[in-house]
Backbone bond lengths (Angstrom), bond angles and torsions (degrees), N, CA, C in turn:
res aa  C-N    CA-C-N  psi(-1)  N-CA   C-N-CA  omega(-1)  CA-C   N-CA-C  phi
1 X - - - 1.444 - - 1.524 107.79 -
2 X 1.446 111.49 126.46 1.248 122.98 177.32 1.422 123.74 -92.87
3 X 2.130 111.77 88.84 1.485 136.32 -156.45 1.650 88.49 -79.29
4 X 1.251 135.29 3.04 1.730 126.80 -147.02 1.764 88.76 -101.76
5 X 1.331 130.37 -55.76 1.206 150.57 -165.41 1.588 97.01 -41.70
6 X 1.663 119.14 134.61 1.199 112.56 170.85 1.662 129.16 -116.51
7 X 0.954 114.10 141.52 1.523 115.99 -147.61 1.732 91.14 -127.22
8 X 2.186 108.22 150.49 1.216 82.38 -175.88 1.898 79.79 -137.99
9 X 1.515 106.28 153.95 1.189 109.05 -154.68 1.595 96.77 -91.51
10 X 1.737 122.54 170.65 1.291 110.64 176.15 1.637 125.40 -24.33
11 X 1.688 98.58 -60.09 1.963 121.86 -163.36 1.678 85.85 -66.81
12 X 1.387 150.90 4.25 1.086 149.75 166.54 1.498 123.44 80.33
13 X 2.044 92.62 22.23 1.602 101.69 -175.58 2.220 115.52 -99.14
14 X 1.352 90.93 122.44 1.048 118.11 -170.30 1.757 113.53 -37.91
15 X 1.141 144.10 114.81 1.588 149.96 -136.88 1.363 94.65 -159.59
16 X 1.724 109.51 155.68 1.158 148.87 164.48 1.997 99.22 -95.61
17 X 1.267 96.77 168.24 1.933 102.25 -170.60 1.221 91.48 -64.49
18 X 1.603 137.04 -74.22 1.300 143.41 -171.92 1.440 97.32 -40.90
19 X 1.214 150.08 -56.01 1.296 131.41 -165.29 1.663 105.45 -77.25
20 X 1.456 113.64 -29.70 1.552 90.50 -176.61 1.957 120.76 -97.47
21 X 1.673 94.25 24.02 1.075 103.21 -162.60 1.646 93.62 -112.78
22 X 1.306 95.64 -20.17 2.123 108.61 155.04 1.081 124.56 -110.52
23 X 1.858 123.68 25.11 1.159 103.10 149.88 1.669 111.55 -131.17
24 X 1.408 100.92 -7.31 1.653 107.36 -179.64 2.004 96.34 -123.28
25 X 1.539 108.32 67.61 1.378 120.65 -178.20 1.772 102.36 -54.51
26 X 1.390 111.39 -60.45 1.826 100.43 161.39 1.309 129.91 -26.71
27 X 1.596 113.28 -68.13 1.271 126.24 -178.96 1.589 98.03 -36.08
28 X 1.140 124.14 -62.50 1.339 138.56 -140.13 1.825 101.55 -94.90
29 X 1.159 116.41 -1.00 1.474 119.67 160.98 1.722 106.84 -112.47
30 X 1.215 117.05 -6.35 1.205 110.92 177.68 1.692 111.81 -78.13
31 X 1.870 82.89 -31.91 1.814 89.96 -175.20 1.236 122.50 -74.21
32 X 1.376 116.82 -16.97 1.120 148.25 165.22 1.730 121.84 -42.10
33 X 1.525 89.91 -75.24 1.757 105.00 174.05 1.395 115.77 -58.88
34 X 1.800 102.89 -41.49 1.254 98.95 175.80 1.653 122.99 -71.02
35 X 0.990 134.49 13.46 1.183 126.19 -142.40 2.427 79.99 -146.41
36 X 1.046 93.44 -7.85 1.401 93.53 169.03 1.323 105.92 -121.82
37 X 1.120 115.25 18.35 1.971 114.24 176.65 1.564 83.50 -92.00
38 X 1.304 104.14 -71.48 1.266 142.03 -153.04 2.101 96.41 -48.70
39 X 1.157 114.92 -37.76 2.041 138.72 174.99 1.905 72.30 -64.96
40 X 0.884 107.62 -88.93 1.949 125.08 -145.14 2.123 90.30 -40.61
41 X 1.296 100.56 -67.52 1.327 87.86 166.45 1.555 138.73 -28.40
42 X 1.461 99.45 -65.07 1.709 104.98 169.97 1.024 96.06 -29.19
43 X 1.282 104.79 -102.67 1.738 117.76 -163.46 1.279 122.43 -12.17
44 X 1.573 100.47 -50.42 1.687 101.23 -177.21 1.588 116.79 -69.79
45 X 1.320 110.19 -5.39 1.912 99.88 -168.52 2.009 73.23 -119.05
46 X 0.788 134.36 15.52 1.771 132.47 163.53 1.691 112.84 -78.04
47 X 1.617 85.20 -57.33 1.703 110.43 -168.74 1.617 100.44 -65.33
48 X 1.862 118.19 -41.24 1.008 138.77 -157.36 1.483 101.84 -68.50
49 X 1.877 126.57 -33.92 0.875 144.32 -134.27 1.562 112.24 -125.16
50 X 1.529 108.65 -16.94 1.124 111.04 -171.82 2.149 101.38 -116.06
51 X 1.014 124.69 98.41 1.489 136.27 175.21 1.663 109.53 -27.98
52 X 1.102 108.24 122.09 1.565 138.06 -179.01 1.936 103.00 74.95
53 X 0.947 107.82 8.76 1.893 104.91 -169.96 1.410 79.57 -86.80
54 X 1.564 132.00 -62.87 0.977 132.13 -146.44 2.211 107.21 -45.33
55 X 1.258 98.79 -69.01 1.173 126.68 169.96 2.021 102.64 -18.25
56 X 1.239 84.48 -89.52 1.635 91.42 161.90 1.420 118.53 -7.33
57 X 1.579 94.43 -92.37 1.293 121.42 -170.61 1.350 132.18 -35.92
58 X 1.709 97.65 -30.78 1.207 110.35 -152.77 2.344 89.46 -94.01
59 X 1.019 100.51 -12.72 1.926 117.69 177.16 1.402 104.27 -75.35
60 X 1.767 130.69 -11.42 1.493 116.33 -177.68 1.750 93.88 -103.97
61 X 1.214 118.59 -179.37 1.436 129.33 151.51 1.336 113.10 -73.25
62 X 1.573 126.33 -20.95 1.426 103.09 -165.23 1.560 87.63 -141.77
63 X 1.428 110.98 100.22 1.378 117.11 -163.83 1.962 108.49 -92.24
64 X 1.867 87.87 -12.20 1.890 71.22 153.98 1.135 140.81 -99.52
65 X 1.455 82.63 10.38 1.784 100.19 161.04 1.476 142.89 -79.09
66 X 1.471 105.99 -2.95 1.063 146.27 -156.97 1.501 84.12 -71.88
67 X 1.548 122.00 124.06 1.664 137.48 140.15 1.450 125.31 -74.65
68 X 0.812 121.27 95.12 2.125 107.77 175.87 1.252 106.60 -58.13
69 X 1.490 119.42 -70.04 1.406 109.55 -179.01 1.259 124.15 -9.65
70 X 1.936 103.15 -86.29 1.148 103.59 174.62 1.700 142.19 -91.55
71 X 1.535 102.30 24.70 1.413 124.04 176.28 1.840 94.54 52.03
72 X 1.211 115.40 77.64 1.346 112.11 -172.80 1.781 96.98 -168.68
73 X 1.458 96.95 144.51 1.644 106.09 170.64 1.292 123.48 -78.87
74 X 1.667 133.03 91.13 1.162 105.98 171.49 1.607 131.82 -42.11
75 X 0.795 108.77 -8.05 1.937 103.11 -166.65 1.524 104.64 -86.07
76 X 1.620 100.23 -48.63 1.809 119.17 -149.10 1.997 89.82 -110.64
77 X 0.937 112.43 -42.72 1.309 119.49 -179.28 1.114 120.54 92.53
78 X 1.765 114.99 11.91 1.467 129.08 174.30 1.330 110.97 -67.22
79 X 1.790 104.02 136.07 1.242 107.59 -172.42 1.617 105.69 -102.18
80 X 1.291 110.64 126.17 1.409 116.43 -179.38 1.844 117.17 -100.35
């Protein structure tokens, strides 16, 4: 974890992640969700992008779970 990065809280006081992740708890779930839209996407223009994955992928519930290798869901463990 990278403590060096400087972050500045609403009142404009200067923080490390751990401090602005205990004092702007929103901020820090917003970055969160966003930052798992943004994961769910990848995957989908990956799966979308790579020939016969798509197909697959698109047969589990959790298609960024999707393994090619082993034609298998990481999440659910359905084998496609």
């Amino acid at each position: 974890m990278d403590l060096s990065k400087e972050y500045y809280t609403s009142l404009g006081t200067k923080c490390n992640i751990l401090q602005m992740v205990k004092l702007e708890p929103e901020w820090a779930a917003n970055r969160l969700q966003e930052g798992e839209k943004r994961f769910d996407e990848l995957c989908e223009l990956k799966a979308v992008s790579q020939p016969g994955v798509a197909a697959d992928a698109e047969r589990c519930v959790h298609p960024q779970g999707y393994i090619k290798s082993v034609r298998i869901c990481g999440l659910c463990g359905e084998q496609l």
